[in-house]
N, C-alpha and C positions, 0 to 999 in steps of 0.2 A: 504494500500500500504506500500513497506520497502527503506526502506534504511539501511544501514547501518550507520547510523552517519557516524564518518568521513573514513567510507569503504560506500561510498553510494550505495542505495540501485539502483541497477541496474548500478553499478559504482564503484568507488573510494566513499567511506566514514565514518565518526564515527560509523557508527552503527553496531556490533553484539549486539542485547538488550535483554534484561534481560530474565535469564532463566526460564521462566515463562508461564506457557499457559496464550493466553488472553494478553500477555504483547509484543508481537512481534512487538512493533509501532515506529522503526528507521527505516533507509534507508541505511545505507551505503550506497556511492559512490555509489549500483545499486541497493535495492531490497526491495518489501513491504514487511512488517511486517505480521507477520503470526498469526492471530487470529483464532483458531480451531474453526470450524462451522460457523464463522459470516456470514461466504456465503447463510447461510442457514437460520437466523433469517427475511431477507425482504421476506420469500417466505410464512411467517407464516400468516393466517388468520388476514386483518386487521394491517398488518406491516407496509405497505405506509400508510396507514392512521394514525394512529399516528404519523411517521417520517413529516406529514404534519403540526403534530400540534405541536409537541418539535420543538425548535427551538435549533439550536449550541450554548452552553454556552459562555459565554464573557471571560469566563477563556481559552479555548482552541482556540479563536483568540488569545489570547494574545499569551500561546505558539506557535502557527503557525506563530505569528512574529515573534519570537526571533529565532525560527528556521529557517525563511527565511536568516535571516546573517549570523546562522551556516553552512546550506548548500552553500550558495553564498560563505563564506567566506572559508568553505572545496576548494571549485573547484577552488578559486586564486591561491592555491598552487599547485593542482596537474601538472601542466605541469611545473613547474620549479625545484619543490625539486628534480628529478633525476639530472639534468641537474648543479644543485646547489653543491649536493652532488660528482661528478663528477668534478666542477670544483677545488676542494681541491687535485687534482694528482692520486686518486683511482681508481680501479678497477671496472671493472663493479658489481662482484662481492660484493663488501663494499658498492656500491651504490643501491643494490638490498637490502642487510641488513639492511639500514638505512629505510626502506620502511617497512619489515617486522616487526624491532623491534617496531612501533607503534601499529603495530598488536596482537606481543607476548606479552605486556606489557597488553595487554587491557585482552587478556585471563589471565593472570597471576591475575591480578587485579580483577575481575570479582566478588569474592566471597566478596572480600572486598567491594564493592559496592553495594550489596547485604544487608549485615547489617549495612554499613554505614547511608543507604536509613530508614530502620526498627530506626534505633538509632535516629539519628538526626533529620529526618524528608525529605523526596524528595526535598521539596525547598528550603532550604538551599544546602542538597545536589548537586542538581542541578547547583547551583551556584557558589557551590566552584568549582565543577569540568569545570566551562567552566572559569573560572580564573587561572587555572590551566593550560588548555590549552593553552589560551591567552599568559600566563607567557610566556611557551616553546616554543611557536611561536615566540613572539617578541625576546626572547632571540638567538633560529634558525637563526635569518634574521643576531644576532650578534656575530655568531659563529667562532672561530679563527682557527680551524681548524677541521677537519673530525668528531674527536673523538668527539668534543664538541657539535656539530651539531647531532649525534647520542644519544650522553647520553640526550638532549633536546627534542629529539624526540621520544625516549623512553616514557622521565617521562610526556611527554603530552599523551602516551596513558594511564594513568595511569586517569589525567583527563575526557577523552573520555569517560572510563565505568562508571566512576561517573554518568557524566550527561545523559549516554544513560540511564543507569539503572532508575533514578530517573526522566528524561522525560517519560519515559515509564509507570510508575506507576502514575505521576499525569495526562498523558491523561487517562488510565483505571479508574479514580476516576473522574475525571468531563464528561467525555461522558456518556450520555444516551445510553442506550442496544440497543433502538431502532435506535440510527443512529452513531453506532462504527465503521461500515461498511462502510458508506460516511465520516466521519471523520477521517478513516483510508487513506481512499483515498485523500483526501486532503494533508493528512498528507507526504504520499508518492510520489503526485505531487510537493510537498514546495520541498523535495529533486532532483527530477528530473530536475525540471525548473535550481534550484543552477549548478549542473553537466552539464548542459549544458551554462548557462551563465558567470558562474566565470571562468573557463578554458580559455573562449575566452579574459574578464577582466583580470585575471593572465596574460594571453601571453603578453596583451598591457604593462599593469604595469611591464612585466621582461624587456621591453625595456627599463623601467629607472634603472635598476639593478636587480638582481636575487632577491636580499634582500629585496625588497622592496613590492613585494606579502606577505610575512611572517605579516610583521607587519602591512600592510593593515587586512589581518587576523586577527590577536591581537585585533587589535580595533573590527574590528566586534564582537567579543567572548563576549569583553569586552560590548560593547552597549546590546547585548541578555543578560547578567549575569546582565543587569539593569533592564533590561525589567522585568526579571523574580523575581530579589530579591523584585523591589518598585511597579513594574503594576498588581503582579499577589498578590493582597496583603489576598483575600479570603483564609481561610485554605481549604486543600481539604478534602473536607468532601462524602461517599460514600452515591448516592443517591438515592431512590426506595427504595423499600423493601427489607429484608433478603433473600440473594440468597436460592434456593432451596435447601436441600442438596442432595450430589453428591456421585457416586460410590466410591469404593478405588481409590488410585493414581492409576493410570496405569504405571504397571514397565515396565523397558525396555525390559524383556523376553517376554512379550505379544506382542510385537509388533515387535521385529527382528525377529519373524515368517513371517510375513505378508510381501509377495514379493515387495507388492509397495514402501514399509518402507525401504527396505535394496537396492533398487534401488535409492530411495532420496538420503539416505548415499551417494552412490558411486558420483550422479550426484551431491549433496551438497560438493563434495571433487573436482570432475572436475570441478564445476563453480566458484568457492575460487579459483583453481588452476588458472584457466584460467582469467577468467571474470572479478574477481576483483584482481586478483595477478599479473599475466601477462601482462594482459592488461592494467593498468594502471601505471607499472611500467616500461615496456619495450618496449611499444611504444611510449612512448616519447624518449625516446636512440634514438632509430631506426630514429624516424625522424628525430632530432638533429643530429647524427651519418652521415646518410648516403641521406637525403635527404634535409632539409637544417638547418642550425644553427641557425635561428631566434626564439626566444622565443617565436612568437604569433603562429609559423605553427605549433608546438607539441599542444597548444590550440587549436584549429582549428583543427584540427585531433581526439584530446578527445570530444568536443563536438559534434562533427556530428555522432562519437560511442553513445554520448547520444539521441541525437536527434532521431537515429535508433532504440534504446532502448522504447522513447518514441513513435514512428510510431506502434510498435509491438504490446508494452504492452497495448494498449488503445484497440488493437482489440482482442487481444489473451485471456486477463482475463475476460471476460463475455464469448467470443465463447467456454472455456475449459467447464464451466459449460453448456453450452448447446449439447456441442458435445464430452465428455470427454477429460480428462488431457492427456490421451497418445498422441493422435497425435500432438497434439502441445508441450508438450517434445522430440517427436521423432522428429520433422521436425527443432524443434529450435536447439536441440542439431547436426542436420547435420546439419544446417544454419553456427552456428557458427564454429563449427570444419572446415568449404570451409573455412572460413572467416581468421582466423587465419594459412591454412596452405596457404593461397596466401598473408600474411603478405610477408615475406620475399621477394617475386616475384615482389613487387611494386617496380618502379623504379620513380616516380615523386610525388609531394606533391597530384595530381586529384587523379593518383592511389590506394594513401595511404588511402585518405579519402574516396572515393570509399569502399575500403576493410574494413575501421574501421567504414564505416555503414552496412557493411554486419554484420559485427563483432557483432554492435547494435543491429539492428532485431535479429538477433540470440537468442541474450540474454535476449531481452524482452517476446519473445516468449517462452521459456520454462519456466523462475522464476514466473508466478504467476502461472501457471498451477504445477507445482513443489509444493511450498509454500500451495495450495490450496488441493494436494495430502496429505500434512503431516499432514493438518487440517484433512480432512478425514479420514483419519486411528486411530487419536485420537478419534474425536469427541467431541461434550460439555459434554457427561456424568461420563468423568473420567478429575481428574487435569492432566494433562501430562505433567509436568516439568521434569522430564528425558529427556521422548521420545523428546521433543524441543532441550534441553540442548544438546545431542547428535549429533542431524541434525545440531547442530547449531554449534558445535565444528569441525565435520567435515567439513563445511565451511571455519572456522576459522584457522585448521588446512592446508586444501590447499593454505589460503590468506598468508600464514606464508612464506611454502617451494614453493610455484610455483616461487617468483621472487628472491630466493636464488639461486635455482635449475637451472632458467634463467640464473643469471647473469653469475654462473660457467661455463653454456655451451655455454655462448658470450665471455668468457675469451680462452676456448676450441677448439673452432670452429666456431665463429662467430656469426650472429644471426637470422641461418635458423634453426636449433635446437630448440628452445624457444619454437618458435610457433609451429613447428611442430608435436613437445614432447607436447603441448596442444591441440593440434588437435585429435593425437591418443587419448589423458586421455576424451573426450570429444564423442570420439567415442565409444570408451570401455562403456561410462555413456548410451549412448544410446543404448548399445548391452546390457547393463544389464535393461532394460524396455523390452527387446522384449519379456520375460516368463513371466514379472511381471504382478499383475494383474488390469484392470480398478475397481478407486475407484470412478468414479465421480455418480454411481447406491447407492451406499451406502451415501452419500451424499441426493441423492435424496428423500430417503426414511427418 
């Protein structure tokens, strides 16, 4: 399962992770992690039965705790920071920037994270960068005006890729081959459960002040970067045998043929756009804005988007594999484009949350059957760190400009545009799957 770290994975959270086949194991704020073929190693001769007798290492509880505070401690902030940012006199526009630049930061960062991981070591790595974050947090909550709350929030996505990169590498070193699949999925649930609990914790804790979720935050960072410097204290050492060897890398011209590939693109740029850019940026305004000023109803509105997220995804990621990914990209992707263009049309807080769990089903419904596409067009026989890195920047790129894009045309014209302009790019995502072709046969085989 994914997240995005804090672009979670079917949500708001940290995670684009690292560009790496095999290493897709964040969540962002909404989405599993993308392991090419995993889907296809429990179906091997003999797969359950082994997964009966490995048991989950003690090193991979250890990190599914400290990620439990990263994700719970993601989701405190998300329904306040618009609302935080905002209250310094700005623009909606400046308050859609401070959103993104956590984003541009983390792409910016990325390569660095990358050889930082190879240099140093993952945990340390890991550690620095969730102290890092921690830092930017606590210092956010002490920000004296706009600017200073932005550059803070920048240099915390700088942290963000740290630790996505370097949690991603030491769960692919202590998971067994034979149970990465359930330990993925775990993995991706730790994020879920956060996006939906912390939003509703954040709304309470903004009743004591805006500031006061950030450093709630901090300390959580803070307790995961102990967990992980003094509990996880085993090196990670790779276990089994010498991988078999593998094809060439698979470049990116082999596969921007292949229609299902250039269809992820476009739906990996509307669901960034939408899903996590959008959505987690501009419906909290909207609530706050126009339906009411309490800090816990923008929480309460983000959670029950996750909550829908969670209804979807539990049934949609095993039925893609039994019944192929298109139709459950096709349906998810009209789920959510209804959902977002009757954003605007809510006129009370039932409404809203109504819509922003249409909003959820939507999204749950097409990201594992999407993610499970990309696997299949790779395959385990080629390394495919382009073909990822690509899918994955396109994401990354929609998370960037959808709540820039937003906030100019709620400075413009209000805030029926936003959604609406995400409704079309969401439609478009699903007009480009109607030639493309089903991969869930090639999979099979």
């Amino acid at each position: 399962m994914h997240s995005r770290g804090e672009a979670s994975p079917y949500g708001a959270g940290d995670a684009p992770a690292p560009y790496e086949p095999e290493s897709r194991l964040d969540t962002p704020t909404s989405e599993i992690p993308i392991i090419a073929g995993a889907h296809c190693d429990n179906d091997a001769p003999g797969a359950h039965r082994v997964a009966e007798k490995e048991r989950i290492p003690v090193e991979i509880w250890i990190i599914l705790s400290a990620t439990c505070f990263i994700a719970l401690g993601f989701g405190l902030i998300v329904p306040v920071l618009p609302q935080f940012a905002a209250s310094f006199g700005v623009t909606a526009l400046q308050v859609t920037i401070v959103v993104s630049a956590f984003a541009f930061m983390r792409l910016v960062a990325a390569p660095l994270a990358g050889f930082s991981s190879e240099r140093f070591g993952e945990q340390r790595v890991y550690t620095v960068g969730l102290l890092i974050v921690a830092a930017s947090s606590i210092a956010s909550a002490f920000a004296a005006d706009y600017w200073q709350l932005l550059i803070f929030r920048a240099l915390g996505g700088i942290g963000s890729v740290l630790f996505t990169v370097a949690s991603g590498a030491l769960v692919i070193r202590f998971s067994p081959p034979s149970l990465r699949g359930r330990i993925s999925s775990m993995w991706g649930g730790v994020f879920l459960l956060g996006s939906v609990a912390g939003p509703v914790i954040g709304g309470l804790l903004g009743q004591l002040g805006m500031r006061v979720p950030f450093i709630a935050y901090g300390i959580a960072l803070i307790i995961a970067a102990g967990i992980i410097a003094f509990a996880l204290h085993r090196p990670a050492q790779r276990s089994g045998s010498e991988p078999q060897e593998k094809l060439p890398p698979l470049s990116l011209k082999a596969v921007i043929g292949d229609s299902a590939y250039r269809a992820s693109l476009v739906t990996g740029f509307a669901g960034g756009w939408a899903n996590f850019g959008v959505r987690s940026a501009v419906i909290p305004l909207f609530v706050a804005g126009l339906i009411s000023a309490e800090p816990w109803a923008a929480g309460t509105v983000v959670a029950v988007g996750a909550l829908g997220n969670i209804l979807s995804l539990v049934v949609a990621g095993s039925a893609s594999d039994r019944h192929g990914r298109k139709p459950y990209l096709l349906l998810g992707l009209a789920v959510a484009a209804i959902g977002f263009a009757a954003v605007p049309l809510s006129t009370d807080l039932v409404m809203i949350m109504l819509v922003s769990l249409v909003c959820g089903i939507g999204s749950g419904m097409m990201a594992p059957a999407l993610q499970a596409t990309v696997a299949d067009v790779i395959g385990r026989e080629h390394s495919g760190g382009r073909a990822l890195a690509t899918f994955q920047m396109s994401q990354d790129i929609g998370m960037i400009l959808g709540p820039i894009v937003a906030g100019a045309l709620i400075d413009a014209s209000g805030y029926g545009w936003p959604f609406w302009s995400s409704a079309l790019l969401l439609a478009v995502a699903a007009l480009a799957w109607m030639p493309a072709r089903e991969t869930v046969r090639k999979a099979a085989n």
